[in-house]
Jmol script that loads the backbone (N, CA, C; Angstrom):
load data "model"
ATOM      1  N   UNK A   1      -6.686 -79.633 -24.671  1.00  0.00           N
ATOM      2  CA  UNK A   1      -7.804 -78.777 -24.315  1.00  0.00           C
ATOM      3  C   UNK A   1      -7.268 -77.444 -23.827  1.00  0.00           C
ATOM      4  N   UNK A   2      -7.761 -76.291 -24.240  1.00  0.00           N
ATOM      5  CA  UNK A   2      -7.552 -74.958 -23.527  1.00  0.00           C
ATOM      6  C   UNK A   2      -9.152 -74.386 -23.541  1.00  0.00           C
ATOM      7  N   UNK A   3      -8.800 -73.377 -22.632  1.00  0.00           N
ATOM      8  CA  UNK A   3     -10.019 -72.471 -22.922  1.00  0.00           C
ATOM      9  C   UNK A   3      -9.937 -70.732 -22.925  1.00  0.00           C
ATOM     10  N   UNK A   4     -10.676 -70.724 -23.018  1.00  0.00           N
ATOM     11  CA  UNK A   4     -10.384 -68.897 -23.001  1.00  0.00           C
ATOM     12  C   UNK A   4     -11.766 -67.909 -22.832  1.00  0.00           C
ATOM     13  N   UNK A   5     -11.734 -66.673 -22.274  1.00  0.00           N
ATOM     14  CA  UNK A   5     -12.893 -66.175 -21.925  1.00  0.00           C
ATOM     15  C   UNK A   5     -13.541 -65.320 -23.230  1.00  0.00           C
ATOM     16  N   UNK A   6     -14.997 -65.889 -23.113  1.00  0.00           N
ATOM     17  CA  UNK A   6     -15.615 -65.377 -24.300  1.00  0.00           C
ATOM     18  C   UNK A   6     -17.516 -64.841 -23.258  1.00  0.00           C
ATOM     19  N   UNK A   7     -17.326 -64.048 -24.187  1.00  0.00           N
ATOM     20  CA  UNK A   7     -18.809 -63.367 -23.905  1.00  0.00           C
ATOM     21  C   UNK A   7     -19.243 -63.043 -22.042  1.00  0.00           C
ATOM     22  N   UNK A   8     -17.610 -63.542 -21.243  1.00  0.00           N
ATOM     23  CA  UNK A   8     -17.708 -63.173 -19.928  1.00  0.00           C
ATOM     24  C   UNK A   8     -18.073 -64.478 -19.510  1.00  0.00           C
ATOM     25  N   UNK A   9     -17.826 -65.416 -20.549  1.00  0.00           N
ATOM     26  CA  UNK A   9     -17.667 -66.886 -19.690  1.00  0.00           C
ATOM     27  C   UNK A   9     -16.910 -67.745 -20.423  1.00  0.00           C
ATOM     28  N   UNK A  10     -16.610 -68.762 -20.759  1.00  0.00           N
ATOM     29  CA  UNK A  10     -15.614 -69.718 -21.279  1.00  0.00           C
ATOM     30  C   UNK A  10     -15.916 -70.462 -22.568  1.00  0.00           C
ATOM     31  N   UNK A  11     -14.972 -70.338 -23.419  1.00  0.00           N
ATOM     32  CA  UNK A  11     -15.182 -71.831 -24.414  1.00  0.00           C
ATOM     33  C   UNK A  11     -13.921 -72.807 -24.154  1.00  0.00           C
ATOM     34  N   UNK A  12     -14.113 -73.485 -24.917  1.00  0.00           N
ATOM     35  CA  UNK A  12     -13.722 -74.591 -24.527  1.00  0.00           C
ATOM     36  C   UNK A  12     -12.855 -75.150 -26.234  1.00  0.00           C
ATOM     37  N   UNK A  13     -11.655 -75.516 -26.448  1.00  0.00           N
ATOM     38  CA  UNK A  13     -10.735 -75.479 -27.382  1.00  0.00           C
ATOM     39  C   UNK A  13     -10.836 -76.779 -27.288  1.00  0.00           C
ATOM     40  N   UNK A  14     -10.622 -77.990 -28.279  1.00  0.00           N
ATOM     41  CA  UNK A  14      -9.703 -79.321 -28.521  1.00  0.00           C
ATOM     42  C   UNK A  14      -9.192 -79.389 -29.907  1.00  0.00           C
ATOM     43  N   UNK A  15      -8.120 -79.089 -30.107  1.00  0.00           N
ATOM     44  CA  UNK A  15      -7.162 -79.162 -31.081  1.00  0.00           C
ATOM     45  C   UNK A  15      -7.460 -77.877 -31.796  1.00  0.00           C
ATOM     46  N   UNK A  16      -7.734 -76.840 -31.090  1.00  0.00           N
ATOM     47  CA  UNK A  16      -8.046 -75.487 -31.757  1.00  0.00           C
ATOM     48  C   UNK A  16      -9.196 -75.553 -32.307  1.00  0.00           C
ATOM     49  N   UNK A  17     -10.375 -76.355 -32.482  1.00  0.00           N
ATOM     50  CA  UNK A  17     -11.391 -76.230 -32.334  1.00  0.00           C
ATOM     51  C   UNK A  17     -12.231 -75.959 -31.530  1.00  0.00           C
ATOM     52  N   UNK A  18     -13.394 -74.924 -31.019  1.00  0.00           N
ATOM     53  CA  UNK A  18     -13.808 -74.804 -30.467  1.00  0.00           C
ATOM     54  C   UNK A  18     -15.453 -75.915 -29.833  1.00  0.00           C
ATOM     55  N   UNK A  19     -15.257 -76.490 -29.156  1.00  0.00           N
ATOM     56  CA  UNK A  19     -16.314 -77.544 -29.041  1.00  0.00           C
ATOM     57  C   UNK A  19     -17.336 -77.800 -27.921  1.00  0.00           C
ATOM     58  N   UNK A  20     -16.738 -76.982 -26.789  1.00  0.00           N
ATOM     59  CA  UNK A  20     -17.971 -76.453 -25.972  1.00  0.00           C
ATOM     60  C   UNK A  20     -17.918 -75.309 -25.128  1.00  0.00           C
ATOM     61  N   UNK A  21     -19.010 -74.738 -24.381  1.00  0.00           N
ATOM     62  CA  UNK A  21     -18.935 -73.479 -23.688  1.00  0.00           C
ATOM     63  C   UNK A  21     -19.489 -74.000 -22.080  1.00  0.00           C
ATOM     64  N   UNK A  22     -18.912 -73.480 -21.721  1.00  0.00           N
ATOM     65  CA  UNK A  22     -19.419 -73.572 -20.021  1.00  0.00           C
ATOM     66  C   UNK A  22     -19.922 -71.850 -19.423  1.00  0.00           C
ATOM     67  N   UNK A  23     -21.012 -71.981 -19.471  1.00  0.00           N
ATOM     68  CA  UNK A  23     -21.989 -70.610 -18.633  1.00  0.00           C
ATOM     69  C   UNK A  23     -22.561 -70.913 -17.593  1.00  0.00           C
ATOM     70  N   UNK A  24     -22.234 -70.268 -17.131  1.00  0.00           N
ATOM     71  CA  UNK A  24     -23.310 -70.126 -15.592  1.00  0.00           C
ATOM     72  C   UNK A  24     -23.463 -71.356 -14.689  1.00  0.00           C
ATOM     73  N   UNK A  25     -21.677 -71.813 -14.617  1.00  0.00           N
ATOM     74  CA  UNK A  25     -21.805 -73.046 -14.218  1.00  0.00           C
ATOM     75  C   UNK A  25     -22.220 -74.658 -14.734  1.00  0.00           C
ATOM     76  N   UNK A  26     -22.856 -74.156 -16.056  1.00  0.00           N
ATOM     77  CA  UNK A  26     -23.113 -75.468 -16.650  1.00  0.00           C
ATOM     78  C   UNK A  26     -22.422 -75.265 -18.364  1.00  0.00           C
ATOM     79  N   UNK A  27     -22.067 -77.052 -18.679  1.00  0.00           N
ATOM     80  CA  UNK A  27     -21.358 -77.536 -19.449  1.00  0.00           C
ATOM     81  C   UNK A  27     -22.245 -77.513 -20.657  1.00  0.00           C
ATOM     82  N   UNK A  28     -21.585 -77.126 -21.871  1.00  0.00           N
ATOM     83  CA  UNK A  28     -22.589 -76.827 -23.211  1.00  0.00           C
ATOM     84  C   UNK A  28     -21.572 -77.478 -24.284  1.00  0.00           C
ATOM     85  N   UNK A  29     -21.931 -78.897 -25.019  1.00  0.00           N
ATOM     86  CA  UNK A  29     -21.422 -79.129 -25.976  1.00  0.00           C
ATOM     87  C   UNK A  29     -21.888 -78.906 -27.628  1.00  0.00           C
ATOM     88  N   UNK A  30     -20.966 -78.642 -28.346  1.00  0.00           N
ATOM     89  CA  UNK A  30     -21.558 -78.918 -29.717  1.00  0.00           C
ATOM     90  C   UNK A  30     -22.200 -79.973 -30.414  1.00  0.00           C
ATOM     91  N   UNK A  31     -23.480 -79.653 -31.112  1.00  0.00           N
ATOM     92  CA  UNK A  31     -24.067 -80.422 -30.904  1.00  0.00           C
ATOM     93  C   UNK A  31     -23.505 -81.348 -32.353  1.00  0.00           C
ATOM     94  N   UNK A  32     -23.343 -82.466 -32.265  1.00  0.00           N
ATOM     95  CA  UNK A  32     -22.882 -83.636 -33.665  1.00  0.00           C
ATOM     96  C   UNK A  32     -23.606 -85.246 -33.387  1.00  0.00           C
ATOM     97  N   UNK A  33     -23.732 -85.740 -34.541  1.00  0.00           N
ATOM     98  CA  UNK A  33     -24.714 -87.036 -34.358  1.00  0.00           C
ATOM     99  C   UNK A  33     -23.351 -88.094 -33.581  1.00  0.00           C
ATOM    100  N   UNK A  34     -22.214 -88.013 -34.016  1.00  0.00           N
ATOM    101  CA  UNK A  34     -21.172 -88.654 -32.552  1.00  0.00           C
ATOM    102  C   UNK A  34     -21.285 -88.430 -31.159  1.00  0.00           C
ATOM    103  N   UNK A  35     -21.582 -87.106 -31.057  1.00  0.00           N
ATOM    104  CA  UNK A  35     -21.780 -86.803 -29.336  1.00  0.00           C
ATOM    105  C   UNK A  35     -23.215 -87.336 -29.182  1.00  0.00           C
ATOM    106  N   UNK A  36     -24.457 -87.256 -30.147  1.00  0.00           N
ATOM    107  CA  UNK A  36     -25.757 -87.464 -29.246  1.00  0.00           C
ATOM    108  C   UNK A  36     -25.381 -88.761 -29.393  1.00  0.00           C
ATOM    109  N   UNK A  37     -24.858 -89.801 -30.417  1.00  0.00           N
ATOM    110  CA  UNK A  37     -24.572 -91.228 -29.998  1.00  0.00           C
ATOM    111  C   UNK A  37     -24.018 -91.803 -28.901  1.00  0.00           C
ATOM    112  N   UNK A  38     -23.066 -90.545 -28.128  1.00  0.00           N
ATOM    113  CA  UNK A  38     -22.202 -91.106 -26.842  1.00  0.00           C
ATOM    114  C   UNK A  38     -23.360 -90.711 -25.762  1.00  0.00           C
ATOM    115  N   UNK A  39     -23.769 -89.804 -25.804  1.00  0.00           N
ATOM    116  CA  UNK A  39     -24.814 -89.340 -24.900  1.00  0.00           C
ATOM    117  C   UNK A  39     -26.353 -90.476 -24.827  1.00  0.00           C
ATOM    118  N   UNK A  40     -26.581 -90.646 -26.242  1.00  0.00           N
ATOM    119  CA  UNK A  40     -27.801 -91.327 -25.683  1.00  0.00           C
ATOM    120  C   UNK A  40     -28.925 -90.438 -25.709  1.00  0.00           C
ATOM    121  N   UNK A  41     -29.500 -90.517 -24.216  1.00  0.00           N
ATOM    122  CA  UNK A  41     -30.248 -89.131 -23.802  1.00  0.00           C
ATOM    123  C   UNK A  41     -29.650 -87.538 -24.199  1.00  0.00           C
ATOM    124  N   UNK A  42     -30.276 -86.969 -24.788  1.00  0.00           N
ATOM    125  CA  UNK A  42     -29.760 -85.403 -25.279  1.00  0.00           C
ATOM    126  C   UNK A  42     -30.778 -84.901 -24.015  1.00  0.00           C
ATOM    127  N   UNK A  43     -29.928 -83.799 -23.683  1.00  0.00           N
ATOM    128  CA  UNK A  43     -31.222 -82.341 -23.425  1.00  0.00           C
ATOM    129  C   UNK A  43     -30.162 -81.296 -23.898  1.00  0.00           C
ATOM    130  N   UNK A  44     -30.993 -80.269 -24.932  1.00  0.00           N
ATOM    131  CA  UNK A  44     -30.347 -79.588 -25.356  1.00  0.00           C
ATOM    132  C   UNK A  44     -30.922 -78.447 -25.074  1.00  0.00           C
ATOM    133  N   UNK A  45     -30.429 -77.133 -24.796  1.00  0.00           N
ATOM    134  CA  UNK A  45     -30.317 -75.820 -23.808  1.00  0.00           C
ATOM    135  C   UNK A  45     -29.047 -74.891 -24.973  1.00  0.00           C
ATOM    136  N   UNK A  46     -29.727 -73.804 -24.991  1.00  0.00           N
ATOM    137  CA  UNK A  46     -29.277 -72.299 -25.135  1.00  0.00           C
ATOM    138  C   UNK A  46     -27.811 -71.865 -24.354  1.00  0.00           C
ATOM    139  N   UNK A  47     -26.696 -71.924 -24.909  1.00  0.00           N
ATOM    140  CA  UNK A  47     -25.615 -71.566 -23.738  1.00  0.00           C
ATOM    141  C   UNK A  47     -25.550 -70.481 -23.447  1.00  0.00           C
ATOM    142  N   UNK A  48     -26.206 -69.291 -24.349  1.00  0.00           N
ATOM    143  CA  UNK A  48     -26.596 -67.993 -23.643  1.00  0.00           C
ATOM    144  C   UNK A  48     -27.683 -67.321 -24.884  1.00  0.00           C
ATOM    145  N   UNK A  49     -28.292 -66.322 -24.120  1.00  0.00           N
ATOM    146  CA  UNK A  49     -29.281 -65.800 -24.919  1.00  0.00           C
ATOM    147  C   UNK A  49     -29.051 -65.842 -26.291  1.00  0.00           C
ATOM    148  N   UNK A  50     -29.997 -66.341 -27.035  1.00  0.00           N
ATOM    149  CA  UNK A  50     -29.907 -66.525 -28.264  1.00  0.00           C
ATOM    150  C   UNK A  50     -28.865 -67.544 -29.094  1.00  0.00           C
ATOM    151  N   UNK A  51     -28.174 -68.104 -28.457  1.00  0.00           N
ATOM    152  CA  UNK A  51     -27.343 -68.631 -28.834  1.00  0.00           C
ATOM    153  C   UNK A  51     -28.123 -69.949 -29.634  1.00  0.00           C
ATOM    154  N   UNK A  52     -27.694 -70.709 -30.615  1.00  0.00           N
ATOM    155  CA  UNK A  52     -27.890 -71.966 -31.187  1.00  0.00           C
ATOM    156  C   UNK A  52     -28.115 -73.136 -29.712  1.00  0.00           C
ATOM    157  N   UNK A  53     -28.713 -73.945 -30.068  1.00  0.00           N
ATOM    158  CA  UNK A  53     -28.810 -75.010 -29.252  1.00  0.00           C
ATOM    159  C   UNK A  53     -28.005 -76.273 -29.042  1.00  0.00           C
ATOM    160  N   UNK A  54     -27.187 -76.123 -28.096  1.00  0.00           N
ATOM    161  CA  UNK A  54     -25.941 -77.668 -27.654  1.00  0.00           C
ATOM    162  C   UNK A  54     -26.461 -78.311 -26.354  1.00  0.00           C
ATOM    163  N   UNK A  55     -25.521 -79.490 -26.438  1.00  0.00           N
ATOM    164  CA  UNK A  55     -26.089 -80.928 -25.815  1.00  0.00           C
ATOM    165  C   UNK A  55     -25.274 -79.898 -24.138  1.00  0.00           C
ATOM    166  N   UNK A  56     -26.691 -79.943 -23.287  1.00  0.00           N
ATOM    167  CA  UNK A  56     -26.339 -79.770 -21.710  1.00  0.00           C
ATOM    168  C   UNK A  56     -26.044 -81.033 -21.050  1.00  0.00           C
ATOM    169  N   UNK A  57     -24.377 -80.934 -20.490  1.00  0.00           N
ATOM    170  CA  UNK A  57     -24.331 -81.848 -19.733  1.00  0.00           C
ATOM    171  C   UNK A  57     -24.320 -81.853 -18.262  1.00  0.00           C
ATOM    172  N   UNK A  58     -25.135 -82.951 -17.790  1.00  0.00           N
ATOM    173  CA  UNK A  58     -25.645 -82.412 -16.410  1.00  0.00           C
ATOM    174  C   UNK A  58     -24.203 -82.574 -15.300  1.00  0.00           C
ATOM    175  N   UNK A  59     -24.163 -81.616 -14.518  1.00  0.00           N
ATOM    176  CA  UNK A  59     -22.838 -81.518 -13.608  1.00  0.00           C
ATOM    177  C   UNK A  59     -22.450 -83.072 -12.782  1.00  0.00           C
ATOM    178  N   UNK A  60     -23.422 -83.762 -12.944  1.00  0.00           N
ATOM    179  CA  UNK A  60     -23.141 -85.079 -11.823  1.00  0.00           C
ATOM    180  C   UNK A  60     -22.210 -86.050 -13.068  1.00  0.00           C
ATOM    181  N   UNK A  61     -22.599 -85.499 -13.801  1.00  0.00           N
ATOM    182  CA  UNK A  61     -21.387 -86.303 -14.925  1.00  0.00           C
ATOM    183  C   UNK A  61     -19.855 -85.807 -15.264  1.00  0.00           C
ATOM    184  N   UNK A  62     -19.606 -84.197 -14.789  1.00  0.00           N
ATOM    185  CA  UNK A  62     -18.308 -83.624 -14.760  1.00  0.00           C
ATOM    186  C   UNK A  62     -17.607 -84.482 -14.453  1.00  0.00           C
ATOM    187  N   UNK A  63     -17.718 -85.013 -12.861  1.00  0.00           N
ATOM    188  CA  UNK A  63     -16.405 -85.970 -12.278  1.00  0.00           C
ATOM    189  C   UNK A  63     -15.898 -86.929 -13.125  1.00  0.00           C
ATOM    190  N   UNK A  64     -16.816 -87.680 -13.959  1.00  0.00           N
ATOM    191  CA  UNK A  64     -16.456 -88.396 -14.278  1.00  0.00           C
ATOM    192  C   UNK A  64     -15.782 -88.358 -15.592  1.00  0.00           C
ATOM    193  N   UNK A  65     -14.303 -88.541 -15.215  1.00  0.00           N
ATOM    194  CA  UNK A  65     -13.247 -87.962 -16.404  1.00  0.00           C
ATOM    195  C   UNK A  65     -13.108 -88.576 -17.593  1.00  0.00           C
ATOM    196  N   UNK A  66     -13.265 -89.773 -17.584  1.00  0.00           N
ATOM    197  CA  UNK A  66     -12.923 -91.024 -18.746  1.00  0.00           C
ATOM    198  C   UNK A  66     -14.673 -90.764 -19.348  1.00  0.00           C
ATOM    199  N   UNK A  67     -15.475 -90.801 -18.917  1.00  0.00           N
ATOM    200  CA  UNK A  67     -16.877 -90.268 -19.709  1.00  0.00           C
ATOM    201  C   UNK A  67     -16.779 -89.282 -20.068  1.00  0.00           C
ATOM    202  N   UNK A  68     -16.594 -87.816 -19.569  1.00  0.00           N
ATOM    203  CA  UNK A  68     -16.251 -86.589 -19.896  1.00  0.00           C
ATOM    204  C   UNK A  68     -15.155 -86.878 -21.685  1.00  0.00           C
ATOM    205  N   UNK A  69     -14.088 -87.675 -21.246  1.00  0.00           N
ATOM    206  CA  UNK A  69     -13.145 -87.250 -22.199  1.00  0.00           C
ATOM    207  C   UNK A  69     -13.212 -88.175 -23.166  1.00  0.00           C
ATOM    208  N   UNK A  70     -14.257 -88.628 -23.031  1.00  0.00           N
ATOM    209  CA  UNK A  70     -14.827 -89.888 -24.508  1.00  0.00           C
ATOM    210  C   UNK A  70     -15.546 -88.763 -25.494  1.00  0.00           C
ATOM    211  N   UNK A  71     -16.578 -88.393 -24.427  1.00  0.00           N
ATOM    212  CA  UNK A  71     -17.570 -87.318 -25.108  1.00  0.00           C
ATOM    213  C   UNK A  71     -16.759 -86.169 -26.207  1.00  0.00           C
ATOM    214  N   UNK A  72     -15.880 -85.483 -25.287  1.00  0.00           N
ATOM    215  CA  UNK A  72     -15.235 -84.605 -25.769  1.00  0.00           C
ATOM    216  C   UNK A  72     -14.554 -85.092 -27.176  1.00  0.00           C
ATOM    217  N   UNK A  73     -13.675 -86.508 -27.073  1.00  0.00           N
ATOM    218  CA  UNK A  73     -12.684 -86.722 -28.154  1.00  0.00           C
ATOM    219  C   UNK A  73     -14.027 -86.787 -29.248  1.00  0.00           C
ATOM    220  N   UNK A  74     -14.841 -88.134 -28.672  1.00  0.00           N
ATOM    221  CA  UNK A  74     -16.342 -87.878 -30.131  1.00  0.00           C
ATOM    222  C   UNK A  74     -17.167 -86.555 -30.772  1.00  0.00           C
ATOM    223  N   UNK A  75     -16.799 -85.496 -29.805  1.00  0.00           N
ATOM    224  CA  UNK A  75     -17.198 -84.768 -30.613  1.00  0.00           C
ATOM    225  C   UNK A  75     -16.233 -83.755 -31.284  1.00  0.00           C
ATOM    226  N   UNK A  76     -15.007 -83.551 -31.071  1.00  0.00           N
ATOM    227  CA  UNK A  76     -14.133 -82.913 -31.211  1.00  0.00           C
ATOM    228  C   UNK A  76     -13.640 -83.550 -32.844  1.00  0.00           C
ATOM    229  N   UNK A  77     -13.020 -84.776 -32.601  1.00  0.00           N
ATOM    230  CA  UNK A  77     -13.240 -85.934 -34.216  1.00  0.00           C
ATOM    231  C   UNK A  77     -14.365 -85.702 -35.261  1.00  0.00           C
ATOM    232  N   UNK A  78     -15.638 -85.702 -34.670  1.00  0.00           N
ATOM    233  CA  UNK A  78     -17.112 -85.071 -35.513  1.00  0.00           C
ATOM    234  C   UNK A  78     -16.696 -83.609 -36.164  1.00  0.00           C
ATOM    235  N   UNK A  79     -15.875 -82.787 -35.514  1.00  0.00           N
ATOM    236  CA  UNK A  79     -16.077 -81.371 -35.600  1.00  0.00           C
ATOM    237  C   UNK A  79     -15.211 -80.810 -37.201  1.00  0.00           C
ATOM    238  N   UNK A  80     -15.167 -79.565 -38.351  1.00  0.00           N
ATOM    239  CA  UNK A  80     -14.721 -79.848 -38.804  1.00  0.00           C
ATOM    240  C   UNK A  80     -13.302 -79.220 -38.401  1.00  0.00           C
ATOM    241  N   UNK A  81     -12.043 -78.773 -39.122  1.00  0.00           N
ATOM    242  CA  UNK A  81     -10.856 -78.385 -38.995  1.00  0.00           C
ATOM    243  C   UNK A  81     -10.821 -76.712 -38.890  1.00  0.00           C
ATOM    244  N   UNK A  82     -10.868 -76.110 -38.051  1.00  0.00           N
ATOM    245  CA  UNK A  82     -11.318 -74.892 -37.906  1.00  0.00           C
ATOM    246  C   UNK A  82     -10.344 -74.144 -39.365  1.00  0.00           C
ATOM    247  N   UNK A  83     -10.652 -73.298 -39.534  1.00  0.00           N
ATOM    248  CA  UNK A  83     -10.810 -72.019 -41.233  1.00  0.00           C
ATOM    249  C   UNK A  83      -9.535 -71.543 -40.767  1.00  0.00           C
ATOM    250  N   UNK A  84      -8.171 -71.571 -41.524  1.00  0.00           N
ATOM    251  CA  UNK A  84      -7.383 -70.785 -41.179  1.00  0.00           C
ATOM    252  C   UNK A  84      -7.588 -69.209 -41.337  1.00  0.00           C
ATOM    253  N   UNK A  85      -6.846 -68.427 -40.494  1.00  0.00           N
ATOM    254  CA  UNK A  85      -7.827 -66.481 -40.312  1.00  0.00           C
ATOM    255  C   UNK A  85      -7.072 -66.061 -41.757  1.00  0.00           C
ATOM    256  N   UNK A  86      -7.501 -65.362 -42.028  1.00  0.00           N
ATOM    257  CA  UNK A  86      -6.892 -64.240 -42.830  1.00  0.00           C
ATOM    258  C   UNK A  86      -5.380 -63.521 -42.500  1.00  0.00           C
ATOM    259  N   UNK A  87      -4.646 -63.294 -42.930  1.00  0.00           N
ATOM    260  CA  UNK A  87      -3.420 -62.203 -42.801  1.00  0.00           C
ATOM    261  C   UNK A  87      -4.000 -60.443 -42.538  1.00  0.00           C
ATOM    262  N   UNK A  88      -3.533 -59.795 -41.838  1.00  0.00           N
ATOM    263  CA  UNK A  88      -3.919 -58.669 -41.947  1.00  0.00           C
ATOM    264  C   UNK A  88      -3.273 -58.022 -42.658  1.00  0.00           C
ATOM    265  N   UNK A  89      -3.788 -57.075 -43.217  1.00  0.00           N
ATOM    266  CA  UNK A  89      -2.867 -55.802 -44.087  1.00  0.00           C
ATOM    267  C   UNK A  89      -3.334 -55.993 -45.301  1.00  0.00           C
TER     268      UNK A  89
END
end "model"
wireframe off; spacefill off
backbone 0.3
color backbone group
């Protein structure tokens, strides 16, 4: 996992894929039929204006690391192999 600052708040990297954003204090995953299967209950929320709609996960579930990092691997596995960039010049 890494992350890096985007739009003045964070995404969120697993295996160089990008798979969720954290704004304004709250956790924003991509949304895939693996993650709403681990989740169950969805509520899905805007991670910033206009943005597409991902699975909000509510903060009382952060702590919990081995749930957290189930979620993450299921949706990260769901996700596809990010586009290698172009060369410049």
């Amino acid at each position: 996992m890494t992350a890096r600052k985007m739009f003045g708040e964070y995404g969120m990297y697993c295996d160089g894929k990008v798979m969720a954003f954290i704004c304004d204090d709250q956790l924003f995953i991509k949304p895939t039929e693996a993650g709403r299967a681990y989740l169950g209950e969805v509520t899905e929320a805007e991670a910033y204006p206009g943005s597409k709609m991902y699975f909000l996960v509510a903060g009382d579930r952060w702590d919990d690391a081995d749930w957290l990092a189930g979620l993450v691997k299921a949706t990260a596995d769901a996700l596809p192999a990010p586009k290698a960039k172009k060369a410049k010049g």
